[in-house]
N, C-alpha and C positions, 0 to 999 in steps of 0.2 A: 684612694681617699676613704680610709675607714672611717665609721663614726662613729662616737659611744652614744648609745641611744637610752640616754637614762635625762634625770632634770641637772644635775650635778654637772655632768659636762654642757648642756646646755646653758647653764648659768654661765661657766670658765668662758665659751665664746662668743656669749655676750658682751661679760668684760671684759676680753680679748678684742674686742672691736671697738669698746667704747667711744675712746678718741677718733674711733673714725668715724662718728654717726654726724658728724659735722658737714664740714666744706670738704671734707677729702671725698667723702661719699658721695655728693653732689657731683664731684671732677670726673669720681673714676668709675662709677656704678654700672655706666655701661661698654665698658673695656672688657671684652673677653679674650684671657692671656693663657687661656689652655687645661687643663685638667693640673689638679696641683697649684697653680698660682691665678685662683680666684679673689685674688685677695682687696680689691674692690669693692666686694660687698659682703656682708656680714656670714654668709650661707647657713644662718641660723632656721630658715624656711621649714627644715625636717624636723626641727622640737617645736615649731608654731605650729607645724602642723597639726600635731598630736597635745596642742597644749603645756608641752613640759616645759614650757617657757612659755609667757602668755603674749599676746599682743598689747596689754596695757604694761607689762613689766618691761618690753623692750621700747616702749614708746617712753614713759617715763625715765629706762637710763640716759634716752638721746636726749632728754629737753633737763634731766639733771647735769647733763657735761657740755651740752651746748646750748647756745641762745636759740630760741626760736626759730629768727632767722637763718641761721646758720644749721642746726636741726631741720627743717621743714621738709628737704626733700625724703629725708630719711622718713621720716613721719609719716606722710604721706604716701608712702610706698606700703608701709606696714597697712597701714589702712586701707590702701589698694585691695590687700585681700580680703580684710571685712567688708567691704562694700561688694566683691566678689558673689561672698558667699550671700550678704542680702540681697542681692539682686536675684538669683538663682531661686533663696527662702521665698523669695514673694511670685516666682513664675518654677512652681515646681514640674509644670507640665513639660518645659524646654530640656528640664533634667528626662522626664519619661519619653521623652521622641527619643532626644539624642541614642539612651539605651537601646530604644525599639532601631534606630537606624543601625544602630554599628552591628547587630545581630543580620540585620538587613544584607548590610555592604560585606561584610564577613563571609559571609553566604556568596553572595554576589562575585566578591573576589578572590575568595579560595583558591590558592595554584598559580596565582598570577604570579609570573616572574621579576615585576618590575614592582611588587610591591615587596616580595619577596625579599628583593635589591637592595630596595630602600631602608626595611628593616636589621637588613644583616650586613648594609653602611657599604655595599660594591656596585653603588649610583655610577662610577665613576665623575663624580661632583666630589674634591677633597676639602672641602668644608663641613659638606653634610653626609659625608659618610666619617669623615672625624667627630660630629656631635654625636650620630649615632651608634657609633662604638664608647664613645664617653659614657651617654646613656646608663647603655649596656651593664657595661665594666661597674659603676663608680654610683649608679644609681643617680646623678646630675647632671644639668647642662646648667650654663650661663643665663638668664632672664633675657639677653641681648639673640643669643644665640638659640633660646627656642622658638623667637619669632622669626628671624631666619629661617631658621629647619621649615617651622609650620607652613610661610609661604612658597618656598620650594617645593617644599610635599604639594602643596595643593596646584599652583600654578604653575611650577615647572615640570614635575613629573605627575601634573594631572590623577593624583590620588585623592578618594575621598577626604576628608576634613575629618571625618568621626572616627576612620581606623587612624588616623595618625594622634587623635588626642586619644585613644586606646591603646596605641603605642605607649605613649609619654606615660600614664597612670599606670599602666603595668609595669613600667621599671623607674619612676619617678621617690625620690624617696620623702621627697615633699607635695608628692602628689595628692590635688586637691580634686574633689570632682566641683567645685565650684571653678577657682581662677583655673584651672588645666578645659573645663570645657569652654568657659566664658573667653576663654583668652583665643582658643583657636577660631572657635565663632567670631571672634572680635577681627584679627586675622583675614577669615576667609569673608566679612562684609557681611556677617550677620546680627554682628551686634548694632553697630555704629552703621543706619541704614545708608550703602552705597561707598563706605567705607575701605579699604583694602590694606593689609601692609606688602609692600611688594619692598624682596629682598633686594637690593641691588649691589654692585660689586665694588664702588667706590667706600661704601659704606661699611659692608665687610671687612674691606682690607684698612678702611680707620682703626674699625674699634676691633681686630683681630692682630693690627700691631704688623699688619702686613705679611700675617701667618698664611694669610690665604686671601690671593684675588683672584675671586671667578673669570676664565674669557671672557671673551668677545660671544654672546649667543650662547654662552651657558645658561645664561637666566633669562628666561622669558619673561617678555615684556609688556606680555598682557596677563591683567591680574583685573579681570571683570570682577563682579560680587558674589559669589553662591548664589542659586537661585533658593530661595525659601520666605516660606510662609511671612510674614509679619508674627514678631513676638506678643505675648498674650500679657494685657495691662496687668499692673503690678497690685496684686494684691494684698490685702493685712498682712502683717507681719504675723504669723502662727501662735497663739496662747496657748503654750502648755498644761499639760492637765500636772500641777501643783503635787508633792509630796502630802498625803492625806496623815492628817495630825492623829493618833492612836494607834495608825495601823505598822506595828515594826518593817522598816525595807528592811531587802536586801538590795546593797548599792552596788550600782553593776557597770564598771568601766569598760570603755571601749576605747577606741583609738581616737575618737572624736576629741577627747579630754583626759587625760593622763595626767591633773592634778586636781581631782574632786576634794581636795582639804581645804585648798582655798575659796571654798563656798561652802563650809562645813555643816555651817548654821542653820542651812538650806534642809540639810539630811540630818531632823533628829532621831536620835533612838536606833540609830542605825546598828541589823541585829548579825550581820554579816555581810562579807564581801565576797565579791566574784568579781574576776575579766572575763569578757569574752572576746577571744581573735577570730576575725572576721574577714581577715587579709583576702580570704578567698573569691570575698564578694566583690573586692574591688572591680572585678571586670567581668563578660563573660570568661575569658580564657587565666582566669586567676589572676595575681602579682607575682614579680619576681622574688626568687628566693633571698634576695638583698633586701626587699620591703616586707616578706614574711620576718626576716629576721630580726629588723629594724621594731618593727611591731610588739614582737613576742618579747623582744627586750624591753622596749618600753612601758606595755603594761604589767614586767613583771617588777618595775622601779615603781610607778604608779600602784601598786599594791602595796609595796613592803611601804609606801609612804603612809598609804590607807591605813593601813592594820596600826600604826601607830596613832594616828588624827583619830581617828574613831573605837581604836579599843577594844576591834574584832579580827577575828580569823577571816582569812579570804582563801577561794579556790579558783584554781585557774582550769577554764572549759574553752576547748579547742573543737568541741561536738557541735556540730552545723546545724544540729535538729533543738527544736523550742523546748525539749521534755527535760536535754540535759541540764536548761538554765530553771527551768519548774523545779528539777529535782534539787538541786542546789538551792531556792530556796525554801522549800518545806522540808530539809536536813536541818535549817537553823533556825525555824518556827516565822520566815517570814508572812507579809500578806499582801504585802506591795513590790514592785518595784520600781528603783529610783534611782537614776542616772541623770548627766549632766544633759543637759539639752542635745539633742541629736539634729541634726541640720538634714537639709536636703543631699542625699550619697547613699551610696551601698549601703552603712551599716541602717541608716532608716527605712529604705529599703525592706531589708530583713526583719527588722521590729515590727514593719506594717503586716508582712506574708504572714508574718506570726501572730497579731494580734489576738486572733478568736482565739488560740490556744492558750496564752496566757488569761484572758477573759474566763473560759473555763473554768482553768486553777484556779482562779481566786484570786489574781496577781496582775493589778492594772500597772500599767507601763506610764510611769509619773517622771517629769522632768524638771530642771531647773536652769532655768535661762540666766549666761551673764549679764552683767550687767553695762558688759563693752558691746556685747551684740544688740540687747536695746535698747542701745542709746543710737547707734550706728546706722543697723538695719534698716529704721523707717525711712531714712535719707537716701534710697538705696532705690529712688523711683525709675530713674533714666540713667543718663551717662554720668562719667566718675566728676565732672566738672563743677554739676550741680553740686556734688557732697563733696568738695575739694571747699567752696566759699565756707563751709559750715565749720572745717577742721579747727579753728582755733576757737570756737565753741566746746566742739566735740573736746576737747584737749583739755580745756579748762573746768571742765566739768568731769573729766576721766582720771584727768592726769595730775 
């Protein structure tokens, strides 16, 4: 399952799904039929991810080709990940444990053979060593089937939570560090307090089409809560510090948003461009070379779009160190810099370790927030039910 990681093919399978953002989507969204015939759900997730297709742009084709009604679950799902990533935006500290943990259990579990197993898909479980060769291979799994994997990893083969959502983001090509950590916490009974999803085999062998039914005593049948903390109350949605009017940026992409033309207006006098790949942050132990690649393609479509919307030359920097993004901007006389908004993940992360040094140069780190995330975000206090009643607000005001 290759994929062309530009906005140009992301648009084609969007409109390649169109007509199924309806009642088919509903029926069949969580039927997983194998690597190759995903065809139930749009798997448009890897250009949302990175923006090259937005979440207001695939929201407004389902509610352009179908009614509301008939729309809603698709909608809703899209949304799923906004409300994801706000939830995450307002308790950044859940993003700083989980980090600090997985280095923890990392450590901890180094050598172990049965994590080993699980990673390299020889569980002897042939469901969940078929997701994690899929993984693998194709940079995917099914929505249906990462919550399967997740609760087996945790309860049946008793592996931390944190290494297997470090699994998933290392070779995930839509991998988000909001819905991929939120989702396994969700999962493992830490999101939703006392909660659990416990994989079961009847279930499986529904929506696998009868590809796969677990024994008798393959899956365990206890799936208690994770023991953890209480999450930390939800705070303000983050105020950006604004693109400052006189001072020339340089506009500086990341994989966060791989279409900064369509907030143009946001970045005046814009005096060059640069990407910067970041791929590496994604985890401690890097990204897969399917998601490096995915990446390096994408923001080199997100540039050739740049350099035309705005009128400048752009450079692409691959240099991990803050000097080589300083030095790129005072080659084109910048004194700011100015990117889309950066959420809670890796690449902010890296913007933060950085700060002082850009502070330094002369070159504050200014952002610009969409306008799908604050309208979304502040909804974004507790579980997705609360901001599910709100959706055709949200809808009608976005869409």
């Amino acid at each position: 399952m290759a994929m062309t990681a530009n906005r140009e093919a992301g648009l084609e399978k969007m409109d390649a799904f169109r007509d199924r953002m309806g009642r088919h989507y509903a029926a069949q969204r969580n039927f997983d039929r194998g690597p190759g015939q995903h065809h139930g759900v749009s798997m448009l997730s890897p250009y949302t991810r990175r923006r090259l297709v937005t979440e207001r742009e695939i929201a407004q084709t389902a509610l352009q080709s179908h009614s509301f009604s008939a729309a809603e679950k698709f909608v809703q799902e899209v949304i799923w990940r906004s409300y994801w990533k706000g939830w995450l935006e307002r308790r950044p500290s859940v993003w700083a444990d989980y980090r600090r943990e997985v280095s923890e259990e990392r450590r901890r579990w180094s050598g172990d053979s049965g994590l080993d197993a699980a990673m390299a898909g020889e569980t002897g479980i042939d469901c969940f060593d078929a997701w994690a060769a899929e993984l693998v291979e194709t940079g995917y799994v099914h929505n249906h089937a990462r919550m399967w994997f997740a609760s087996i990893w945790i309860f049946t083969l008793g592996l931390p939570w944190q290494l297997g959502a470090d699994f998933f983001l290392r070779h995930l090509l839509d991998g988000d560090p909001a819905s991929n950590t939120l989702g396994w916490r969700w999962v493992a009974g830490l999101h939703t307090a006392g909660k659990t999803y416990a994989a079961r085999a009847s279930n499986i062998a529904k929506y696998t089409d009868e590809r796969f039914r677990p024994g008798p005593g393959v899956l365990s049948d206890r799936v208690e809560p994770v023991a953890w903390p209480e999450h930390p109350p939800a705070l303000p949605v983050r105020t950006p510090r604004a693109p400052e009017a006189g001072r020339p940026p340089l506009l500086v992409i990341t994989e966060e948003d791989c279409a900064p033309e369509q907030i143009a207006l946001s970045f005046p006098n814009v005096t060059g461009i640069a990407t910067i790949w970041l791929s590496p942050e994604r985890t401690d132990a890097g990204a897969s070379a399917a998601v490096e690649r995915f990446d390096r393609d994408a923001l080199a479509d997100a540039a050739r779009r740049a350099e035309i919307a705005f009128d400048a030359g752009s450079e692409r920097i691959e240099d991990p160190r803050p000097q080589a993004l300083i030095e790129a901007a005072q080659r084109v006389g910048a004194t700011q810099i100015a990117t889309p908004f950066l959420p809670t993940g890796p690449v902010k992360d890296w913007f933060d370790r950085n700060a002082q040094s850009f502070t330094v140069a002369g070159l504050p780190v200014t952002e610009v927030m969409r306008d799908w995330d604050r309208v979304i975000w502040p909804h974004a206090t507790a579980g997705f039910f609360k901001l599910k009643k709100q959706i055709p607000k949200i809808v009608a005001e976005l869409c």
